[in-house]
TORGUTI-32384 format. One record per residue (C-alpha): residue number from 1; residue in three letters; x, y, z. Coordinates in steps of 0.5 Angstrom, whole numbers, plus 2048, in hexadecimal, padded with zeros to 3 digits. Layout:
// residues N
TIVO   n res   u   v   w
TIVO NUM Ala   X   Y   Z
...
END
This chain:
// residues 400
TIVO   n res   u   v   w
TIVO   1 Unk 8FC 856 846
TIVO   2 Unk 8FE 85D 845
TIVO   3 Unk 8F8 863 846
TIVO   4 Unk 8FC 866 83F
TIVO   5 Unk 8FB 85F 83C
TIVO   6 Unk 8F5 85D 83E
TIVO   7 Unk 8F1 863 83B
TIVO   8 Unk 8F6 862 834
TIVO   9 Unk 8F3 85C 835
TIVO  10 Unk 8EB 85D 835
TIVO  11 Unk 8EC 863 830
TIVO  12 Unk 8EF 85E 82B
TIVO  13 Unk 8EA 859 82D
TIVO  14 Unk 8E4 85E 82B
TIVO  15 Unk 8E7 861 825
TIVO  16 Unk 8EB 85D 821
TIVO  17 Unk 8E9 860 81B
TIVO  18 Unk 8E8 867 81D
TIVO  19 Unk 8ED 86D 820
TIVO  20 Unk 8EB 86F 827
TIVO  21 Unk 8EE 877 825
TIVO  22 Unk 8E7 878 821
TIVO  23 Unk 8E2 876 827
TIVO  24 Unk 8DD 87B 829
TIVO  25 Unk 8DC 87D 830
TIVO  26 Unk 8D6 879 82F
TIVO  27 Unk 8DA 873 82D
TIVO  28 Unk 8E0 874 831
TIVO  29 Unk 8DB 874 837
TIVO  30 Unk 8D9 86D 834
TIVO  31 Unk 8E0 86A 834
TIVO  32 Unk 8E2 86C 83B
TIVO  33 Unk 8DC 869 83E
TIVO  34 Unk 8DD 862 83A
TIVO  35 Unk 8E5 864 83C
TIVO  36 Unk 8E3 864 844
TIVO  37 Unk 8DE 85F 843
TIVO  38 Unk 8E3 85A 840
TIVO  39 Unk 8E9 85B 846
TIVO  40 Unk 8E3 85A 84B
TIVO  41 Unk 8E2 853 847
TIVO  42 Unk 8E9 852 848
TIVO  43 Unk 8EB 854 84F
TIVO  44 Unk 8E3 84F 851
TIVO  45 Unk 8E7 84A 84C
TIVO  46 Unk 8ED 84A 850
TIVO  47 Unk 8E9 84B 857
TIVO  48 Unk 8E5 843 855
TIVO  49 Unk 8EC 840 855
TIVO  50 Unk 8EF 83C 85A
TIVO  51 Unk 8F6 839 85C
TIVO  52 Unk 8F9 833 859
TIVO  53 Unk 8F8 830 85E
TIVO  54 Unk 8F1 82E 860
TIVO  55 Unk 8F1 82D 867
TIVO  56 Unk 8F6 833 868
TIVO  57 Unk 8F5 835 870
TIVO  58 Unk 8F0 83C 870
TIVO  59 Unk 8F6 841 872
TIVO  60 Unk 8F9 83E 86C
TIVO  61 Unk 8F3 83F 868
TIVO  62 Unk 8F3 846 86A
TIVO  63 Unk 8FA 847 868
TIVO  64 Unk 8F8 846 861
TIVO  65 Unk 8F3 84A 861
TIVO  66 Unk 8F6 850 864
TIVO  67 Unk 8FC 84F 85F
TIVO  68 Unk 8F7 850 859
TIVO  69 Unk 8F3 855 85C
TIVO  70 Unk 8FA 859 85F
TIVO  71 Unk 8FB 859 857
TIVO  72 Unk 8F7 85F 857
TIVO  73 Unk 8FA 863 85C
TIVO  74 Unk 902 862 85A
TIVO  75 Unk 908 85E 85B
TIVO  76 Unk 90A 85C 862
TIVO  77 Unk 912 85C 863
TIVO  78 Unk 916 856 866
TIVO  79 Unk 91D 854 868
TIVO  80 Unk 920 84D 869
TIVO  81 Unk 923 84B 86F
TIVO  82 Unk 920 853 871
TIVO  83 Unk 921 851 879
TIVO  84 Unk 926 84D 879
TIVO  85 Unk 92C 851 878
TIVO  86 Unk 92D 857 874
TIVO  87 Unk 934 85B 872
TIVO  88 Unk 938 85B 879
TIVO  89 Unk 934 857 87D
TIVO  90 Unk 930 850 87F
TIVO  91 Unk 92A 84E 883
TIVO  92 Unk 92A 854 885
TIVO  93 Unk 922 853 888
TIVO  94 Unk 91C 858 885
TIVO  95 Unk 923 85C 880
TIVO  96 Unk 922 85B 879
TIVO  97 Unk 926 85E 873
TIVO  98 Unk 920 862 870
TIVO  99 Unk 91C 864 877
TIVO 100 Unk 923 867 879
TIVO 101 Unk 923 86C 872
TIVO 102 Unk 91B 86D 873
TIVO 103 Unk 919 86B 87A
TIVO 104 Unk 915 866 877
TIVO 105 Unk 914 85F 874
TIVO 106 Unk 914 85B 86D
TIVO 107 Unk 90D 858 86D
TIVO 108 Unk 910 852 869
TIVO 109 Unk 916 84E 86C
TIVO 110 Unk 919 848 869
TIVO 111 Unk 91D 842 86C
TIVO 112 Unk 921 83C 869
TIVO 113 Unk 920 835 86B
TIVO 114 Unk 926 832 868
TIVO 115 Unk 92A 82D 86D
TIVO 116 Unk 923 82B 870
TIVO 117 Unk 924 825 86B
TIVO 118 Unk 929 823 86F
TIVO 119 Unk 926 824 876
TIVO 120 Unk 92C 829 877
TIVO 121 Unk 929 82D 87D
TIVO 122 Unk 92C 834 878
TIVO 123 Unk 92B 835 871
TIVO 124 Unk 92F 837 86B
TIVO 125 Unk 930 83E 86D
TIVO 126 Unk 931 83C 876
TIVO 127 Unk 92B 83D 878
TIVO 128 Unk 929 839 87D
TIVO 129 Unk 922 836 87A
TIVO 130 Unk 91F 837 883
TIVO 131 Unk 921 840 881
TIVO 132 Unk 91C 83F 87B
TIVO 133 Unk 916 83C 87E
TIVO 134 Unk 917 841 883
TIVO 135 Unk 917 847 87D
TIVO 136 Unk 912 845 87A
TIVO 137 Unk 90E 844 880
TIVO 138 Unk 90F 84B 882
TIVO 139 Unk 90E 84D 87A
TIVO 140 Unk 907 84B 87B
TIVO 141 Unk 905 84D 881
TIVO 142 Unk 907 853 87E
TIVO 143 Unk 903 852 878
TIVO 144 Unk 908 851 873
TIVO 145 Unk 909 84D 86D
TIVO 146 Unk 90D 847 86D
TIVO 147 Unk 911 843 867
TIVO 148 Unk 917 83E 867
TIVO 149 Unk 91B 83B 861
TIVO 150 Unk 91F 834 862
TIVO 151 Unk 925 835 85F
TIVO 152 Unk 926 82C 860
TIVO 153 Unk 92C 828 85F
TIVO 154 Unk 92C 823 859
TIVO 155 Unk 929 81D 85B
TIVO 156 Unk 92D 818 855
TIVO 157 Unk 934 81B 858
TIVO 158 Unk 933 81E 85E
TIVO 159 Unk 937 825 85C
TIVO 160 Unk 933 82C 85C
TIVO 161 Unk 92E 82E 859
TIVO 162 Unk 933 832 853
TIVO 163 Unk 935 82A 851
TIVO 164 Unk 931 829 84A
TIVO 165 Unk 933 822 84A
TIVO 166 Unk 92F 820 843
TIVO 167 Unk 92A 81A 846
TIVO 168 Unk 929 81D 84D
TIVO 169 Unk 921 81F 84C
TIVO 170 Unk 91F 819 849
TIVO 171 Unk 922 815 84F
TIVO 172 Unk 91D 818 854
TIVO 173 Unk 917 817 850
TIVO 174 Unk 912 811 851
TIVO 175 Unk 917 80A 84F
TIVO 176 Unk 91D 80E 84F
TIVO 177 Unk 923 80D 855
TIVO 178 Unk 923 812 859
TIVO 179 Unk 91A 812 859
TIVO 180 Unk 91B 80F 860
TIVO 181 Unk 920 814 863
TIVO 182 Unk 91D 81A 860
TIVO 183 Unk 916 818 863
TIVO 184 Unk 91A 818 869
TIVO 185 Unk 91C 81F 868
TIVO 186 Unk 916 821 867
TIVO 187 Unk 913 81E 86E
TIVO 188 Unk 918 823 872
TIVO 189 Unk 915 82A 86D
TIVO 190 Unk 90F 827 86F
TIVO 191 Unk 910 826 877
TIVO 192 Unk 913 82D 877
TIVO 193 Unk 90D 82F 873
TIVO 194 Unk 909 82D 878
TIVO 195 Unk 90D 830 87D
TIVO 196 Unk 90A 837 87C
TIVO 197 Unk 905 838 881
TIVO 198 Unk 902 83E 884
TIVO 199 Unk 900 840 88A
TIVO 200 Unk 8F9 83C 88A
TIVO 201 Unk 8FC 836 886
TIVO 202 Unk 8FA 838 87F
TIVO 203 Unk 900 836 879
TIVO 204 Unk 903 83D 877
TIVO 205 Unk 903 83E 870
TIVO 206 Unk 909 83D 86C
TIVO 207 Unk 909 83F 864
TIVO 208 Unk 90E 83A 862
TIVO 209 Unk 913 83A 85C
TIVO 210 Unk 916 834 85A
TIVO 211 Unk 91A 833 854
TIVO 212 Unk 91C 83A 853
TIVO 213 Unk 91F 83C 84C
TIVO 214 Unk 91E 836 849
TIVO 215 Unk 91F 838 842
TIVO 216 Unk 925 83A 844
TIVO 217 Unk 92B 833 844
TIVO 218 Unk 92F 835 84A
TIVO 219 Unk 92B 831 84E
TIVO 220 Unk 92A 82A 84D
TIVO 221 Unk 922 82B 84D
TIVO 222 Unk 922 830 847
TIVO 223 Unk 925 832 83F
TIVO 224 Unk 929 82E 83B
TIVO 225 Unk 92A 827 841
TIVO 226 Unk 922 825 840
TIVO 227 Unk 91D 825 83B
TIVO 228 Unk 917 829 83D
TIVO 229 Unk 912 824 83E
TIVO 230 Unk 917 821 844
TIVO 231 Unk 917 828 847
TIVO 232 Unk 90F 829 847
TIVO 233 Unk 90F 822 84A
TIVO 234 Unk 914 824 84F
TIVO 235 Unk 910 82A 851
TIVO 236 Unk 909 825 851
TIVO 237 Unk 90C 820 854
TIVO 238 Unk 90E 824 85A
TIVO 239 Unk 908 828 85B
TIVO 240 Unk 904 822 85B
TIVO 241 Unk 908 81F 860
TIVO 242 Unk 908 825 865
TIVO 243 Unk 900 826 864
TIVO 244 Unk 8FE 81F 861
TIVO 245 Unk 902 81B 867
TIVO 246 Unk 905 81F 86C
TIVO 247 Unk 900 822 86D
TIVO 248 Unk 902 82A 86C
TIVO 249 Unk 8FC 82E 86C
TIVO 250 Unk 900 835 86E
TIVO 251 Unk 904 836 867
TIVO 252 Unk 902 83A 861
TIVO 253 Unk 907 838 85C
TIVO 254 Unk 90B 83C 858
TIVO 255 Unk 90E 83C 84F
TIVO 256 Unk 915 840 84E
TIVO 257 Unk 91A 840 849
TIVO 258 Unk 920 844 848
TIVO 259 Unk 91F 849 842
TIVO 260 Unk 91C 847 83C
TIVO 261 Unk 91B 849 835
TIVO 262 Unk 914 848 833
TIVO 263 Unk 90D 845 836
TIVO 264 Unk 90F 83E 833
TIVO 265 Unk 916 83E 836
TIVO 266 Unk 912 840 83C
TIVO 267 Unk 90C 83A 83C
TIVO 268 Unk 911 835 83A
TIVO 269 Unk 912 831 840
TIVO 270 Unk 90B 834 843
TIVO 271 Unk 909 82F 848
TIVO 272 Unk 901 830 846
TIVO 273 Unk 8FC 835 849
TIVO 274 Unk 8FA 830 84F
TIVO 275 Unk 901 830 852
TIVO 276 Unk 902 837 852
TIVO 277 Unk 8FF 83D 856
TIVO 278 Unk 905 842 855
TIVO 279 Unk 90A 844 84F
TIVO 280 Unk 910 847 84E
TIVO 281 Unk 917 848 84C
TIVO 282 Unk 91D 84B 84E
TIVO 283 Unk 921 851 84B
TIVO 284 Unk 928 854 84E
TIVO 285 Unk 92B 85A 84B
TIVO 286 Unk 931 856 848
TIVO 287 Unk 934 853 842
TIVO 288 Unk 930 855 83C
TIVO 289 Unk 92B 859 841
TIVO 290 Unk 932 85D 844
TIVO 291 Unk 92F 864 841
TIVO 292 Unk 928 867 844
TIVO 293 Unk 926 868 83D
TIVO 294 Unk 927 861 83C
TIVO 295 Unk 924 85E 843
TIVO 296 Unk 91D 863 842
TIVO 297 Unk 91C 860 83B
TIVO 298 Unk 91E 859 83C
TIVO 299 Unk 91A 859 843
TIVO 300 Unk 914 85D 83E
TIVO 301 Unk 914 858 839
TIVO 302 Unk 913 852 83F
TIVO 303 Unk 90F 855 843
TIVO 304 Unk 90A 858 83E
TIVO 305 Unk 90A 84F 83B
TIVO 306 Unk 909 84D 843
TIVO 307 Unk 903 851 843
TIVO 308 Unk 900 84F 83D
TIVO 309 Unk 902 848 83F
TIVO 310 Unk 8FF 84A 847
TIVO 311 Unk 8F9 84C 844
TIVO 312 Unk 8F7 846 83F
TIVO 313 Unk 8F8 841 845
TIVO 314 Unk 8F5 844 84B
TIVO 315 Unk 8FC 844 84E
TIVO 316 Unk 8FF 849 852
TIVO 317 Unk 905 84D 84F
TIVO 318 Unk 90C 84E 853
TIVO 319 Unk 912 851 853
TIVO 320 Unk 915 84B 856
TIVO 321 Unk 91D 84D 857
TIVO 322 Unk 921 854 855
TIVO 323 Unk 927 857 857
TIVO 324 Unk 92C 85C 855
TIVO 325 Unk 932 859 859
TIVO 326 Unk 936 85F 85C
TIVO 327 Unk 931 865 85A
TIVO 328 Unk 936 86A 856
TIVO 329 Unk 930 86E 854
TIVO 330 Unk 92E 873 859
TIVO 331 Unk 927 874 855
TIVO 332 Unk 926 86E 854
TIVO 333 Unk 920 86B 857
TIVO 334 Unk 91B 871 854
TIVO 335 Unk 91F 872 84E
TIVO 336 Unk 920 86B 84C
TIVO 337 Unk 91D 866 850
TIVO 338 Unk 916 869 851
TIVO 339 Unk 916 86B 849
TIVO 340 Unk 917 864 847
TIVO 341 Unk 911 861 84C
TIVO 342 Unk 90D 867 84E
TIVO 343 Unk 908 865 847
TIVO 344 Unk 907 85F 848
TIVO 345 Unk 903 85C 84E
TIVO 346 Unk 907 857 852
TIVO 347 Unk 905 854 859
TIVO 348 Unk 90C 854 85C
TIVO 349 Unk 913 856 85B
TIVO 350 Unk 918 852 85E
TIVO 351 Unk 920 855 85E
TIVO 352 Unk 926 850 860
TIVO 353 Unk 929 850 867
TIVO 354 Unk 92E 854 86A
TIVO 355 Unk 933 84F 86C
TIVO 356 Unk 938 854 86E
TIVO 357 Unk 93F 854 86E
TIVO 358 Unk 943 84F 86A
TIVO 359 Unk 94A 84D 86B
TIVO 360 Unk 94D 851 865
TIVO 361 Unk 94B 857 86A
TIVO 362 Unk 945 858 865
TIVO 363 Unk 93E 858 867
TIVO 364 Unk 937 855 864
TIVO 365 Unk 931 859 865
TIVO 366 Unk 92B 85A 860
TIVO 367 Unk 927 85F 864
TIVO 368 Unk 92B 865 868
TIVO 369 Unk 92D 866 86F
TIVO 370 Unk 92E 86C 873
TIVO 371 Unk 931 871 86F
TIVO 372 Unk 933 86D 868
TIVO 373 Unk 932 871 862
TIVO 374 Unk 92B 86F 861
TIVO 375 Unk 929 86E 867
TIVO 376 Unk 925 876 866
TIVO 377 Unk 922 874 860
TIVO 378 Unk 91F 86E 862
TIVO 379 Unk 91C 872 868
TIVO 380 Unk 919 875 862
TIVO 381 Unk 917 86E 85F
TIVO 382 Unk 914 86D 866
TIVO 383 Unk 910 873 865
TIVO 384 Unk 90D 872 85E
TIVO 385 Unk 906 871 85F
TIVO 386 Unk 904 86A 85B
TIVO 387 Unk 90B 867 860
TIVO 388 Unk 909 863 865
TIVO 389 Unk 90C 861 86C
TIVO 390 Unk 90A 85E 872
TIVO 391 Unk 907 864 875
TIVO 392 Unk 901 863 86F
TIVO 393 Unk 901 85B 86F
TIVO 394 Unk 900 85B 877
TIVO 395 Unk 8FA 860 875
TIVO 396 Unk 8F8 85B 870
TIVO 397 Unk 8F7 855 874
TIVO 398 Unk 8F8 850 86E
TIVO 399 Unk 8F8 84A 872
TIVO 400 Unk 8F1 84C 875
END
């Protein structure tokens, strides 16, 4: 929850049928008091809840605490597939996009699961699965934050997971057709999971978000091709599965949706408070977001909801993806992106992958390179003060 929203909040809450306009400064005195009294009711609130997952490792445990408590500090940045590859370049050790534009690193970094279902040894973007680990053990030596999606294949047709065949959800549940090969499935995330060790054995953690823009229908778990109770029960399912049965303590879990329209849309296929630590959405600049006006207000509108949304569950609010692909706006990180977040407390920013060059002779990129037209301005984003980056997280020891 925001600072802003939180003050109007408690002055609402104390003065409902008076004006704050006609304090004096005796009386203005008061309403400061009881206003600080009651953000350090929340943030202790915040500081006495745990994990969803009980049995979560201590570095794991720490995670979620320093997310919360970062809260207050700003919004660390993050990048997909940051040191993998970039515009120009692949498995180029230590070279990443970002550090080649501010000579430092995202504090966040996310990665993609899809084909580990199929135990290929790459995944859906042709990254082998053996680089990952080795990236996420290097992230957490350096103190970064970890977060990967799953982008799974359809389990009912085996297509990809943009096949919506109606029925699909149903068929991995409990009783359904396909329950024994997703369980399957499940096992192979879980051993990659509990593959990610650092230098003294512990489990590193990872902040995992499947199911991702479920109420969107472009994938077969989400929108129109299930009902909302077969999505909650997928989400409860898998989480139960990786904690309850494989044993996965290393995960924090987290609940996105594409872009949403009001706070009942949002909540409508929410899994409950005791499978989710993290919530977000996801927003790119396009379609109906395609003017800066439009982004900063729609992305205002959400934001502001996932805030309130945050705070009344005890849940850590993200922007869990966005992107602008190609950049055109030289200003558009300070005036347009950080003027749509800056208000608002979120834990993380994740910006979409550069992928490069594709083979119409365009390229795709979300954040700049050396020398795009934005990239002087995203030097000006990095330097903004509540921005935070690897050098700050590294300070923070979050996993400690």
């Amino acid at each position: 929850m925001s600072k802003k929203y939180r003050y109007k909040q408690a002055i609402q809450f104390r003065f409902e049928e008076g004006s704050i306009v006609h304090a004096t400064g005796c009386y203005m005195k008061n309403v400061l008091l009881q206003v600080i009294a009651l953000l350090i009711w929340i943030d202790f609130s915040f500081a006495q809840s745990k994990p969803a997952d009980s049995r979560a490792t201590v570095e794991t445990v720490n995670l979620y605490h320093s997310l919360a408590r970062l809260l207050n500090k700003g919004t660390m940045i993050g990048h997909q597939d940051d040191l993998a590859y970039g515009v120009g370049w692949k498995y180029v050790e230590g070279r990443s996009d970002i550090k080649d534009v501010t000579g430092d690193y995202p504090a966040v970094y996310g990665w993609e699961l899809g084909r580990i279902e199929l135990d290929h040894q790459v995944n859906l973007d042709s990254v082998p699965f053996e680089k990952i680990a080795h990236f996420i053990r290097l992230i957490y030596d350096r103190g970064g934050i970890v977060t990967i999606s799953w982008h799974l294949n359809n389990p009912l047709t085996g297509k990809t997971a943009w096949d919506p065949a109606p029925g699909s959800v149903a068929s991995v549940l409990p009783g359904g057709a396909k329950n024994e090969l997703f369980k399957s499935w499940l096992d192979r995330v879980a051993s990659f999971f509990l593959s990610l060790k650092g230098n003294h054995g512990e489990l590193i953690p990872v902040i995992f978000r499947p199911f991702h823009e479920l109420n969107g229908s472009w994938f077969w778990w989400g929108g129109k091709n299930c009902t909302p109770e077969e999505t909650r029960e997928l989400y409860q399912f898998t989480v139960k599965y990786l904690r309850d049965v494989k044993q996965v303590h290393n995960l924090l879990y987290a609940y996105n949706t594409d872009k949403f329209y009001s706070r009942a849309e949002y909540m409508e296929r929410y899994p409950g408070n005791d499978f989710v630590d993290v919530i977000g959405f996801d927003i790119y600049q396009a379609y109906n977001t395609a003017s800066n006006d439009n982004f900063v207000r729609q992305a205002g509108l959400m934001l502001s909801m996932l805030d309130s949304v945050a705070s009344e569950n005890h849940k850590i609010p993200a922007l869990t993806e966005f992107g602008y692909a190609g950049l055109p706006d030289p200003e558009w990180w300070t005036q347009v992106f950080w003027k749509a977040i800056a208000p608002y407390r979120i834990a993380y920013a994740l910006a979409w992958r550069n992928a490069g060059g594709k083979g119409n002779g365009s390229s795709e990129f979300y954040v700049p390179f050396d020398r795009q037209i934005s990239a002087g301005d995203f030097v000006r984003f990095y330097n903004e003060k509540r921005t935070l980056f690897q050098r700050e997280i590294t300070k923070e020891q979050v996993y400690h």
